[in-house]
N, CA and C atoms as an extended XYZ file, in Angstrom:
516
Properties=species:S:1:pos:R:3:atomname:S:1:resname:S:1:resid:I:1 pbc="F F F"
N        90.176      102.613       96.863 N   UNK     1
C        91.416      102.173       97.491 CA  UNK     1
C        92.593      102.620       96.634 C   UNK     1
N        93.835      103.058       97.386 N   UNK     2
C        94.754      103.237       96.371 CA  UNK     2
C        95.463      102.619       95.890 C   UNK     2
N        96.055      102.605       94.956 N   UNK     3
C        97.215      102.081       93.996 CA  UNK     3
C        98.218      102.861       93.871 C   UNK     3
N        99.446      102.705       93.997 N   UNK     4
C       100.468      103.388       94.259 CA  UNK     4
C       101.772      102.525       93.103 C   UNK     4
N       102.122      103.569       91.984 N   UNK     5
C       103.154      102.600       91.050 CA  UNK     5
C       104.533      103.424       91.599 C   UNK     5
N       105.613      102.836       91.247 N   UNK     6
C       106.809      103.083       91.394 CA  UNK     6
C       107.363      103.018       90.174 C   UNK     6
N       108.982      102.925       89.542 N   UNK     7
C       109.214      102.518       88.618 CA  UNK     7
C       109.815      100.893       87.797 C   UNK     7
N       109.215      100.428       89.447 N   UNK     8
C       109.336       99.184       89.494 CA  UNK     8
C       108.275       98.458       89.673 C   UNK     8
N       107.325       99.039       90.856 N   UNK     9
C       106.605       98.284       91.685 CA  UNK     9
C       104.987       98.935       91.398 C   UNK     9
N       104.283       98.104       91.812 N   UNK    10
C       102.804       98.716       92.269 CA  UNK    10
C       102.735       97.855       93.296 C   UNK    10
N       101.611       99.057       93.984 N   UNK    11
C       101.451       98.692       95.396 CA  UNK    11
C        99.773       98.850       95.347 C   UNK    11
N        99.223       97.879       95.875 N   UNK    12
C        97.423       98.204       96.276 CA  UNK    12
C        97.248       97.291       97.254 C   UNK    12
N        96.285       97.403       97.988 N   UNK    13
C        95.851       97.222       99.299 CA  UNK    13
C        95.321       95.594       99.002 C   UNK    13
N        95.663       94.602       99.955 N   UNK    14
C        95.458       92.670       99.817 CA  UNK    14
C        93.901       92.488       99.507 C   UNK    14
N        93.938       91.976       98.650 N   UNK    15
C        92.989       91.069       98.303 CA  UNK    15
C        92.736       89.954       98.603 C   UNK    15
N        91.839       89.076       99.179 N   UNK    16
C        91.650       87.634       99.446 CA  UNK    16
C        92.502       86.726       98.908 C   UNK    16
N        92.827       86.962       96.985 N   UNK    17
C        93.738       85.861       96.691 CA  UNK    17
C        95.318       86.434       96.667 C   UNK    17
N        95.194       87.068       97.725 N   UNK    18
C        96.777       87.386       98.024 CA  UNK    18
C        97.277       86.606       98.634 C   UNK    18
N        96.235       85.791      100.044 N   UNK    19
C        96.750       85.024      100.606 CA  UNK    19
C        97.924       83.739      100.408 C   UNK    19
N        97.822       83.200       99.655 N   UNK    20
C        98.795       81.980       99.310 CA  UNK    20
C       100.148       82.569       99.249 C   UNK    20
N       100.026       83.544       98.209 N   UNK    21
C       101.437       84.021       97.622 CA  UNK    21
C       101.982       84.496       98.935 C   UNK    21
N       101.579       85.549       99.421 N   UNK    22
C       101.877       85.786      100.897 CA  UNK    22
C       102.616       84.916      102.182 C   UNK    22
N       101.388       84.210      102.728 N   UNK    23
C       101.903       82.917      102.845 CA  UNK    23
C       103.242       82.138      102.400 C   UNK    23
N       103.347       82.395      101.004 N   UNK    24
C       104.850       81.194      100.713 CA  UNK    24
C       105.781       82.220      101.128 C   UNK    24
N       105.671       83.377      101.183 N   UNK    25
C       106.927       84.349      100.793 CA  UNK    25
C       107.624       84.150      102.687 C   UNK    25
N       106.190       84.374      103.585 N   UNK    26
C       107.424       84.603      105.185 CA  UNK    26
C       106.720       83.361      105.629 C   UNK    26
N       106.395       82.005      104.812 N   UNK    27
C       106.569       80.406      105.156 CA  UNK    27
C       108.302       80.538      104.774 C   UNK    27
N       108.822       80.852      103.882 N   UNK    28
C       110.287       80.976      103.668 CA  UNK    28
C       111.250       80.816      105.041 C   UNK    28
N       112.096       79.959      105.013 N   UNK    29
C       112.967       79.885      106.038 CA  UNK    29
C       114.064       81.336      106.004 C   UNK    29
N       114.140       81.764      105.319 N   UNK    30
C       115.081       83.091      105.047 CA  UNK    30
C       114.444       83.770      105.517 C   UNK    30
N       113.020       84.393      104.964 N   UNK    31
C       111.950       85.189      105.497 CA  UNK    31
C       111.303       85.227      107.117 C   UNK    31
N       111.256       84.010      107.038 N   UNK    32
C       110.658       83.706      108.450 CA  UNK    32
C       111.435       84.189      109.679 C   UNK    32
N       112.945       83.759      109.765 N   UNK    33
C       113.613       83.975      110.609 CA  UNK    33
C       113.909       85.440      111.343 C   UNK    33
N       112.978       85.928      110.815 N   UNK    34
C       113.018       87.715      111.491 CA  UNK    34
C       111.651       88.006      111.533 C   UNK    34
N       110.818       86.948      111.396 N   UNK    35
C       109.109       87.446      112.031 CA  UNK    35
C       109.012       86.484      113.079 C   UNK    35
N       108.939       88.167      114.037 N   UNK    36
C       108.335       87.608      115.745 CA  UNK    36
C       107.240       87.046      115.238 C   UNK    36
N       107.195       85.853      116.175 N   UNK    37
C       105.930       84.930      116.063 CA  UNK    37
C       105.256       84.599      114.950 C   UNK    37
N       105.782       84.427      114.240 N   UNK    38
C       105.042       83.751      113.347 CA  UNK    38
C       105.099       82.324      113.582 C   UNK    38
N       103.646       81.574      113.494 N   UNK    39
C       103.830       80.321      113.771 CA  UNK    39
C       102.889       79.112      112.999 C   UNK    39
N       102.733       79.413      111.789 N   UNK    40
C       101.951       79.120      110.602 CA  UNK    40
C       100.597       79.642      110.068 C   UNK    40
N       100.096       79.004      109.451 N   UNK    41
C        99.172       79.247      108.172 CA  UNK    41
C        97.984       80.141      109.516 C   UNK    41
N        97.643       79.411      110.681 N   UNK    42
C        96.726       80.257      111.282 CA  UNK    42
C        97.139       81.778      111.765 C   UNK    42
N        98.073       81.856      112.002 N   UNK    43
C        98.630       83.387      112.348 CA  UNK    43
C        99.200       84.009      111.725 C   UNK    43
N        99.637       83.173      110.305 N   UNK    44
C        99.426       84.223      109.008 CA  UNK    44
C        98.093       84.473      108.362 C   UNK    44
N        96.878       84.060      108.591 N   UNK    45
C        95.620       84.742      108.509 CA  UNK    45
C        95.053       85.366      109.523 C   UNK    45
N        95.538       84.707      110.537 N   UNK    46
C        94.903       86.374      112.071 CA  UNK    46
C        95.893       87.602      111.149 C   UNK    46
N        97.163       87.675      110.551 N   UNK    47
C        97.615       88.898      110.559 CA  UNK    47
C        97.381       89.505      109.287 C   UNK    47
N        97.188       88.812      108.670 N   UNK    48
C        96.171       88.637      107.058 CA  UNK    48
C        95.211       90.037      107.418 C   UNK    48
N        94.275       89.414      108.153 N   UNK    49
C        93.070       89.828      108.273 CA  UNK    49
C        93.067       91.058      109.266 C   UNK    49
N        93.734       91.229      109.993 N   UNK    50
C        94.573       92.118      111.085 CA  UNK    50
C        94.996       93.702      110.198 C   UNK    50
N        95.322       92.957      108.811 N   UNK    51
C        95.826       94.038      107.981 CA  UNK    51
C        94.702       94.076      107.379 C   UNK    51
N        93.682       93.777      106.580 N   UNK    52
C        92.831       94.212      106.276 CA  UNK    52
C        91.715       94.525      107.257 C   UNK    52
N        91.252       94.918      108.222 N   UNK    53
C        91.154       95.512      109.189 CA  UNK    53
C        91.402       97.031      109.341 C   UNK    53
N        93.215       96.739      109.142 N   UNK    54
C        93.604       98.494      109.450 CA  UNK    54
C        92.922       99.129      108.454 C   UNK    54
N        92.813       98.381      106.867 N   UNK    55
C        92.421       99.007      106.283 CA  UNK    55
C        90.525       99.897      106.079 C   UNK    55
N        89.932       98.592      106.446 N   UNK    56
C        88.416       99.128      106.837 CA  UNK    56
C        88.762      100.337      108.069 C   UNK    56
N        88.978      100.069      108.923 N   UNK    57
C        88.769      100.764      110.354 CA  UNK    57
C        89.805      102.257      110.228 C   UNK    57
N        90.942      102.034      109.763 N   UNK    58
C        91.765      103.272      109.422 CA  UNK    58
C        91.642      103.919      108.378 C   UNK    58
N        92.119      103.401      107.470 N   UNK    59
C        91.696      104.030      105.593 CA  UNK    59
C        93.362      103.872      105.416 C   UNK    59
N        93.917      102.906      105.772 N   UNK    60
C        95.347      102.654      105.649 CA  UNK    60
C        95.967      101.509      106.132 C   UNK    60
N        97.124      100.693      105.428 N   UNK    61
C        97.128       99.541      105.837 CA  UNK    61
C        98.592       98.851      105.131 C   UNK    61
N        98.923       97.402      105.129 N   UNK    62
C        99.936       96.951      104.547 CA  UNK    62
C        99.709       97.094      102.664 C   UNK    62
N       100.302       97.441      101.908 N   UNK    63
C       100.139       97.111      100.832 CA  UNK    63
C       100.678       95.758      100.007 C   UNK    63
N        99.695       95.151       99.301 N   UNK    64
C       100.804       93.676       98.825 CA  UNK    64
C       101.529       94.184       97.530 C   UNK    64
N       102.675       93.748       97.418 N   UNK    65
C       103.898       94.916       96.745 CA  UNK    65
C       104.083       93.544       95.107 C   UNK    65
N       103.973       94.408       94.235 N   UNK    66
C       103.764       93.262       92.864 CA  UNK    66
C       105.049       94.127       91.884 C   UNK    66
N       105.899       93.059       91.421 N   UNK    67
C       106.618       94.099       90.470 CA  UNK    67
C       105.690       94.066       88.907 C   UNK    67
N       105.924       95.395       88.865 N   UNK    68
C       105.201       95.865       87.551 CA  UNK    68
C       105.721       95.260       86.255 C   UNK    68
N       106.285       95.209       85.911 N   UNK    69
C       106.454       93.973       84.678 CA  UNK    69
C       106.422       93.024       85.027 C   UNK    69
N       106.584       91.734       85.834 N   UNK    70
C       105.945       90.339       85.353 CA  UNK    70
C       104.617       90.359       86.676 C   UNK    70
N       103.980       91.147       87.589 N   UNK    71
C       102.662       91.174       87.677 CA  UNK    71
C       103.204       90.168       88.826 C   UNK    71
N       103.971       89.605       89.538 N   UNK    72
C       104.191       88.948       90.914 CA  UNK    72
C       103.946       89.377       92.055 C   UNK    72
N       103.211       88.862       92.922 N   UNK    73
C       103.390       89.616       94.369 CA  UNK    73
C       105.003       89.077       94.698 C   UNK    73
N       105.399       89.861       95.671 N   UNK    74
C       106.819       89.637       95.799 CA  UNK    74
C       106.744       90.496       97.611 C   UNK    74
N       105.870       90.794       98.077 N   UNK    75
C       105.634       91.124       99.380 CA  UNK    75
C       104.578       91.847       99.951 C   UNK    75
N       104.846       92.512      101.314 N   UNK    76
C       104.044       93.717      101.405 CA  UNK    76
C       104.848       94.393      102.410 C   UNK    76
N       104.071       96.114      102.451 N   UNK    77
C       104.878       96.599      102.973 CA  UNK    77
C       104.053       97.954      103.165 C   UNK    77
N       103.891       98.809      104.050 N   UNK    78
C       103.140       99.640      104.494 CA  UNK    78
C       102.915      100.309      105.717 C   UNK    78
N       102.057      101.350      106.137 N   UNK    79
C       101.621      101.789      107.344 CA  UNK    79
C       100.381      101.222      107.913 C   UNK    79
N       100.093      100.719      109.137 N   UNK    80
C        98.756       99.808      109.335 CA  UNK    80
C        99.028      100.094      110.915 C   UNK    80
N        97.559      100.173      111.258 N   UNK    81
C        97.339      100.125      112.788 CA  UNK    81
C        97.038       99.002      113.900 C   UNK    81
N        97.608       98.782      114.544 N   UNK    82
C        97.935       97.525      115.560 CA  UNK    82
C        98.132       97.926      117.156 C   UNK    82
N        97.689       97.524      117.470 N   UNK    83
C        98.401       97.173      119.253 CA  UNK    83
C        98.676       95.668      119.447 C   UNK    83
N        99.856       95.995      119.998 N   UNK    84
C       100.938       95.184      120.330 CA  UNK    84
C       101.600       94.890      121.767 C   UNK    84
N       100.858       96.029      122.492 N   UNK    85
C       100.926       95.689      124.163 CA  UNK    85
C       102.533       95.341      124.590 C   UNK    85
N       103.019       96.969      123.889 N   UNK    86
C       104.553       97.195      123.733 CA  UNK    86
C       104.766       98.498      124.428 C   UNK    86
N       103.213       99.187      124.872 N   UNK    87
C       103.242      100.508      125.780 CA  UNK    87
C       102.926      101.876      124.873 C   UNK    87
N       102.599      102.389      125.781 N   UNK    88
C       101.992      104.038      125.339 CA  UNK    88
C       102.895      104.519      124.000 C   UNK    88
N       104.119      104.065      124.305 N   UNK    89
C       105.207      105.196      123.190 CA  UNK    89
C       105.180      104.064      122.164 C   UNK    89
N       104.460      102.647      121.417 N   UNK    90
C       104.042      101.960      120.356 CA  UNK    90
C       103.157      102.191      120.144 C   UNK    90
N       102.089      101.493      120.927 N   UNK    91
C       100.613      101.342      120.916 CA  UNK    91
C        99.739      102.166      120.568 C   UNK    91
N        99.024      101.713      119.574 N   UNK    92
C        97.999      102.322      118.922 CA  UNK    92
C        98.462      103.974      118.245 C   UNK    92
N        99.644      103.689      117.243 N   UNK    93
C       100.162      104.654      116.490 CA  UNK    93
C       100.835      103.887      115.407 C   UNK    93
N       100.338      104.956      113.973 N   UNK    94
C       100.526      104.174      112.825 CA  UNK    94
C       102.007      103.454      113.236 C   UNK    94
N       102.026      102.111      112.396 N   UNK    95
C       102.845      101.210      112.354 CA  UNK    95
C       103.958      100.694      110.667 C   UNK    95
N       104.980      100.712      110.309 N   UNK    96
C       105.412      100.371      109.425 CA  UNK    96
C       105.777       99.498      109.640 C   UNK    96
N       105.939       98.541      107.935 N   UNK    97
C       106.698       97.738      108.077 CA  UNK    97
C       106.542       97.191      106.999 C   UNK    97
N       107.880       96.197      106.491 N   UNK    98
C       108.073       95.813      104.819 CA  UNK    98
C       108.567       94.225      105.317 C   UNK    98
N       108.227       93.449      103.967 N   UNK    99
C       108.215       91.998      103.799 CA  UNK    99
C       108.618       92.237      102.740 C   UNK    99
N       109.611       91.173      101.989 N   UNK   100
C       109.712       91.069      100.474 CA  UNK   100
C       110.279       89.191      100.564 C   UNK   100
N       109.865       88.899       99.372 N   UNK   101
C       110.226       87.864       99.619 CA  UNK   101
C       111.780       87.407       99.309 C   UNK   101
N       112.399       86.396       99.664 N   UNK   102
C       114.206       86.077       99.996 CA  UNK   102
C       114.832       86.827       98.764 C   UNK   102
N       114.475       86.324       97.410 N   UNK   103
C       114.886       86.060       96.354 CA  UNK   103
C       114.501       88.103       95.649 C   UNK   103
N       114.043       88.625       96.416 N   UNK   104
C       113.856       90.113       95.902 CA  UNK   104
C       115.208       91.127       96.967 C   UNK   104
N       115.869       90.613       98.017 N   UNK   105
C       115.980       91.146       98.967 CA  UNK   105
C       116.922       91.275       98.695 C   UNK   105
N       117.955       93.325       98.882 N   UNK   106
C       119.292       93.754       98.273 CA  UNK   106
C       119.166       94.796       97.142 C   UNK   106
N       118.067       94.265       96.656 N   UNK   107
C       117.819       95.514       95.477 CA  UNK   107
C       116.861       96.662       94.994 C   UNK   107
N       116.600       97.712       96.736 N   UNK   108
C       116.601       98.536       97.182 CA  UNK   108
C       115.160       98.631       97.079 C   UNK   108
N       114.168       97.593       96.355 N   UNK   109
C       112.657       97.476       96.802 CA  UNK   109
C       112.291       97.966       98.074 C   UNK   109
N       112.506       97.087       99.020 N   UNK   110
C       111.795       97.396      100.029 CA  UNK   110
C       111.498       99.051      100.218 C   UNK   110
N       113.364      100.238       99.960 N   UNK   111
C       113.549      101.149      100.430 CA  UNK   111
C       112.196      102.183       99.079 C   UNK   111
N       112.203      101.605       98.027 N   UNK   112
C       111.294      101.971       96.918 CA  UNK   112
C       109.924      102.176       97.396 C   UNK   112
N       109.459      101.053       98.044 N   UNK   113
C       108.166      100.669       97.948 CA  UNK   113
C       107.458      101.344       99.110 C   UNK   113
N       108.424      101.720      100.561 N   UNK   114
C       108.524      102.433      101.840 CA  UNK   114
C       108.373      103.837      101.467 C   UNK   114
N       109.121      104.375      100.293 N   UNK   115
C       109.006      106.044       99.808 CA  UNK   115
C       107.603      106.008       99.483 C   UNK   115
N       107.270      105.470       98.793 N   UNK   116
C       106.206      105.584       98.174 CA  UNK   116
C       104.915      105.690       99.221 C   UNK   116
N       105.022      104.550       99.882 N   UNK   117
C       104.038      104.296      100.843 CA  UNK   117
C       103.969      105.882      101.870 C   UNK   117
N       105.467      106.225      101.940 N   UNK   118
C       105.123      107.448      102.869 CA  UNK   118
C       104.770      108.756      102.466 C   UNK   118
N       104.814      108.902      101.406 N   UNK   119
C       104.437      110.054      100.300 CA  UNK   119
C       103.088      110.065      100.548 C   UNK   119
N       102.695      108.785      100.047 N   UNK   120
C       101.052      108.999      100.109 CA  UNK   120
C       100.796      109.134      101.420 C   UNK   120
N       100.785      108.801      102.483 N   UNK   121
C       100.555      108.509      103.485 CA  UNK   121
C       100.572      110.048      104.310 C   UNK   121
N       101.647      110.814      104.355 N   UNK   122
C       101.969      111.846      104.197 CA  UNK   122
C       101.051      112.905      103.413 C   UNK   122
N       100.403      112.437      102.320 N   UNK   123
C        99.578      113.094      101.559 CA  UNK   123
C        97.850      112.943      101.965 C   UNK   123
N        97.694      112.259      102.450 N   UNK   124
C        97.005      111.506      102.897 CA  UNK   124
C        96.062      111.861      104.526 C   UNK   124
N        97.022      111.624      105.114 N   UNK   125
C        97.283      112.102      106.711 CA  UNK   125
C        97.795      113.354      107.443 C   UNK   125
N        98.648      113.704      106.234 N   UNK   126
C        99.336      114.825      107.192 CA  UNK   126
C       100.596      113.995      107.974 C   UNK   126
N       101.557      115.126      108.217 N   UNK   127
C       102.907      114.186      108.917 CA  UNK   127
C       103.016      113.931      109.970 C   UNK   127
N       103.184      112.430      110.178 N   UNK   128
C       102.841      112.056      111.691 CA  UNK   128
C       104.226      111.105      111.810 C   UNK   128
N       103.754      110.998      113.444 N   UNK   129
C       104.753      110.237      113.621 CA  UNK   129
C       104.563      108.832      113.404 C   UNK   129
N       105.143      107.822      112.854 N   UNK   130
C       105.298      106.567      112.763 CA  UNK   130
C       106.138      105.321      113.559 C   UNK   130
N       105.743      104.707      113.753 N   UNK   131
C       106.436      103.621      114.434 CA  UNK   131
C       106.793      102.134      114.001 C   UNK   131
N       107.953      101.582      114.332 N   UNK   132
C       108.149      100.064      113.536 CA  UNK   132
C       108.896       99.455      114.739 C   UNK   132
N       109.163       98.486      114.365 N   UNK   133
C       109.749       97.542      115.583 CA  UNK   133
C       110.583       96.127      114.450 C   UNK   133
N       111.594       95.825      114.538 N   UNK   134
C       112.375       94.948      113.843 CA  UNK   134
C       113.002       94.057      115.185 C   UNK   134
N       113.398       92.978      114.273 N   UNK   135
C       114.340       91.874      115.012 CA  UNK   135
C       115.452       92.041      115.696 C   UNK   135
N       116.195       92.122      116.580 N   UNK   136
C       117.878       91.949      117.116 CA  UNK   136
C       118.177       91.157      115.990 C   UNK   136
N       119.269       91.711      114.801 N   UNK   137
C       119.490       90.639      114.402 CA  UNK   137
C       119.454       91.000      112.822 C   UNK   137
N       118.432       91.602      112.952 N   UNK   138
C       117.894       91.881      111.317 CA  UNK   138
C       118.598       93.061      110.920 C   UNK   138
N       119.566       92.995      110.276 N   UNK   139
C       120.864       94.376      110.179 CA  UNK   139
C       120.199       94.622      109.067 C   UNK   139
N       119.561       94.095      107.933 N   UNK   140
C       119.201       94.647      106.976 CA  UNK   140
C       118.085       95.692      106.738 C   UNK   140
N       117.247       95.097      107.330 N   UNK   141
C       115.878       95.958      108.253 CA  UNK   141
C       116.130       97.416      109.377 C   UNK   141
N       117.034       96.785      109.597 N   UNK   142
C       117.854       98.194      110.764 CA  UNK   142
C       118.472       99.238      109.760 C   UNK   142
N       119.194       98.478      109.089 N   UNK   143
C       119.987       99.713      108.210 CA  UNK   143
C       118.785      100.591      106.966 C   UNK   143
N       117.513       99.609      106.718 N   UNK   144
C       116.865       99.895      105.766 CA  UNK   144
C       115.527      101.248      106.783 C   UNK   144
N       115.945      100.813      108.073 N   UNK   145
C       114.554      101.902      109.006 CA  UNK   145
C       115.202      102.842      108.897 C   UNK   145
N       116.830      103.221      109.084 N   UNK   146
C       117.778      104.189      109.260 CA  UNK   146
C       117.694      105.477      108.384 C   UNK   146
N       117.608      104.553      107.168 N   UNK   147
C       117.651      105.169      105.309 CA  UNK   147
C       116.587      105.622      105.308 C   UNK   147
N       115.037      105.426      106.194 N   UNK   148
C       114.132      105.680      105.872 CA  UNK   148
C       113.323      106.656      107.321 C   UNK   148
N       114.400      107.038      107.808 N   UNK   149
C       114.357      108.511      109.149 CA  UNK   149
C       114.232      107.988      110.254 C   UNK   149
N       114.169      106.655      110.662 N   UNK   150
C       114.050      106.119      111.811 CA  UNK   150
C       114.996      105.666      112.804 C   UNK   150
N       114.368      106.198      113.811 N   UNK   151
C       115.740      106.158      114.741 CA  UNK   151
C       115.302      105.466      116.428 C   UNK   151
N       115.918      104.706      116.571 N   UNK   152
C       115.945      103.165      118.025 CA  UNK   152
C       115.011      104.760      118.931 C   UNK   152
N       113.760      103.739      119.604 N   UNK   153
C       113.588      104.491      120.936 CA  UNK   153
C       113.482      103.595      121.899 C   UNK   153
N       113.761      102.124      121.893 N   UNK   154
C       114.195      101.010      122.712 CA  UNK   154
C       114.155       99.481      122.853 C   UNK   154
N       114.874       98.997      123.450 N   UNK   155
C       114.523       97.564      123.160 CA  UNK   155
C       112.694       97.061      124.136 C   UNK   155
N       112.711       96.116      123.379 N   UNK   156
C       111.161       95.728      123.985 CA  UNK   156
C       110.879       94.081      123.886 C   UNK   156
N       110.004       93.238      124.731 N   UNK   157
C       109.596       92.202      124.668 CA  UNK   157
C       108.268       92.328      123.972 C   UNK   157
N       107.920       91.334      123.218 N   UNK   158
C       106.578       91.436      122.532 CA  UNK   158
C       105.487       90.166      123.778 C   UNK   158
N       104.471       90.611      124.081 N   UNK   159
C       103.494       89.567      124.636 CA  UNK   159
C       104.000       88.065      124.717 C   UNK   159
N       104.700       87.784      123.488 N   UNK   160
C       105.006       86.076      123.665 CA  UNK   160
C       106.343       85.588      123.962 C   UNK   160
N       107.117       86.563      124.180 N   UNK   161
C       108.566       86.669      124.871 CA  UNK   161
C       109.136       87.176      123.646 C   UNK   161
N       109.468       87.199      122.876 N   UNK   162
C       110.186       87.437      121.609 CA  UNK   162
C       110.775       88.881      121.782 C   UNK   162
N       111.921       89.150      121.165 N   UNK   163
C       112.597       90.200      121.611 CA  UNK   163
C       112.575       91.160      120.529 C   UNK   163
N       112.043       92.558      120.631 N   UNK   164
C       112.300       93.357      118.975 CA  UNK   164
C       113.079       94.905      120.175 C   UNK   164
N       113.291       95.366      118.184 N   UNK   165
C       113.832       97.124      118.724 CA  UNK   165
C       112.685       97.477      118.453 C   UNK   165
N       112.406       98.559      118.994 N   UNK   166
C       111.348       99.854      118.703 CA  UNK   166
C       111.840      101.335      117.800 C   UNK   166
N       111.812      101.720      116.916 N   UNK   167
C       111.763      102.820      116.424 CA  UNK   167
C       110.483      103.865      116.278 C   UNK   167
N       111.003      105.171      115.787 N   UNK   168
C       109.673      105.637      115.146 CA  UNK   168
C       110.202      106.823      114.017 C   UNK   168
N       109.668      107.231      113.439 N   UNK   169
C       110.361      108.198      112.441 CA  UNK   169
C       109.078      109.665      112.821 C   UNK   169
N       110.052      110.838      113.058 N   UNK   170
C       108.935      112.013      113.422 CA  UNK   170
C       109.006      112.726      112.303 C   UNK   170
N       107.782      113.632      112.394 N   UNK   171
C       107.433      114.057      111.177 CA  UNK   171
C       108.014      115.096      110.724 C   UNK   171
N       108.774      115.313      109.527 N   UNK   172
C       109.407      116.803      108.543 CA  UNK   172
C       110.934      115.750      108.888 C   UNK   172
């Protein structure tokens, strides 16, 4: 499995006792408020496990994101495969997407930890196209898909009514 360092961060694929830390970071009322559906501890382990999944079945997945000097998880953030029953131009094509927790958020991690992830990934795969989907709402996440080649291909309802944008970033 890989490990991926930054000059901040390491990144490797969740481990079982990732769960908790995980858990507290988008239990966060700051955090939370821009994850469609999330609706506690049980559907943060369907998506737990959802991500480790992509990783057996794909060979790619969320990474849980630890800063390299004090050894914290502090999020995750990665490419992972999902259907989401959002239609042909989402569904079932790699997926991004970054978590960090409240108290990390502003100081350009996420955009760190996203390079990285696509380098390898890129190295990895070959250049494909990618897809993410964020909140109405979440300007930080919008401006951070922007920085990172992605560009709106529409608004969408998710299965449980909840409202996201759709992006995707194409490859070169």
């Amino acid at each position: 499995m890989p490990v991926l360092k930054t000059s901040r961060l390491e990144l490797r694929p969740p481990v079982v006792s990732d769960f908790a830390a995980n858990m507290a970071i988008v239990s966060n009322e700051e955090t939370a408020r821009y994850l469609a559906a999330h609706k506690g501890p049980a559907d943060h382990f369907a998506r737990f496990c959802r991500n480790a999944g992509s990783w057996l079945l794909y060979g790619y997945g969320a990474f849980t994101v630890r800063l390299r000097e004090e050894g914290e998880i502090i999020g995750n953030c990665g490419v992972f495969h999902t259907l989401r029953g959002l239609g042909p131009d989402f569904d079932d094509q790699p997926e991004a997407g970054w978590i960090l927790r409240h108290d990390q958020v502003g100081r350009g991690l996420a955009h760190e930890a996203m390079t990285a992830v696509f380098d390898w990934f890129s190295r990895e795969y070959g250049p494909r196209r990618i897809v993410c989907m964020i909140e109405p709402g979440n300007e930080p996440s919008i401006r951070l898909a922007a920085k990172l080649g992605f560009t709106p291909i529409r608004e969408a309802q998710l299965p449980d009514g909840g409202e996201v944008r759709l992006f995707e970033r194409l490859p070169g």
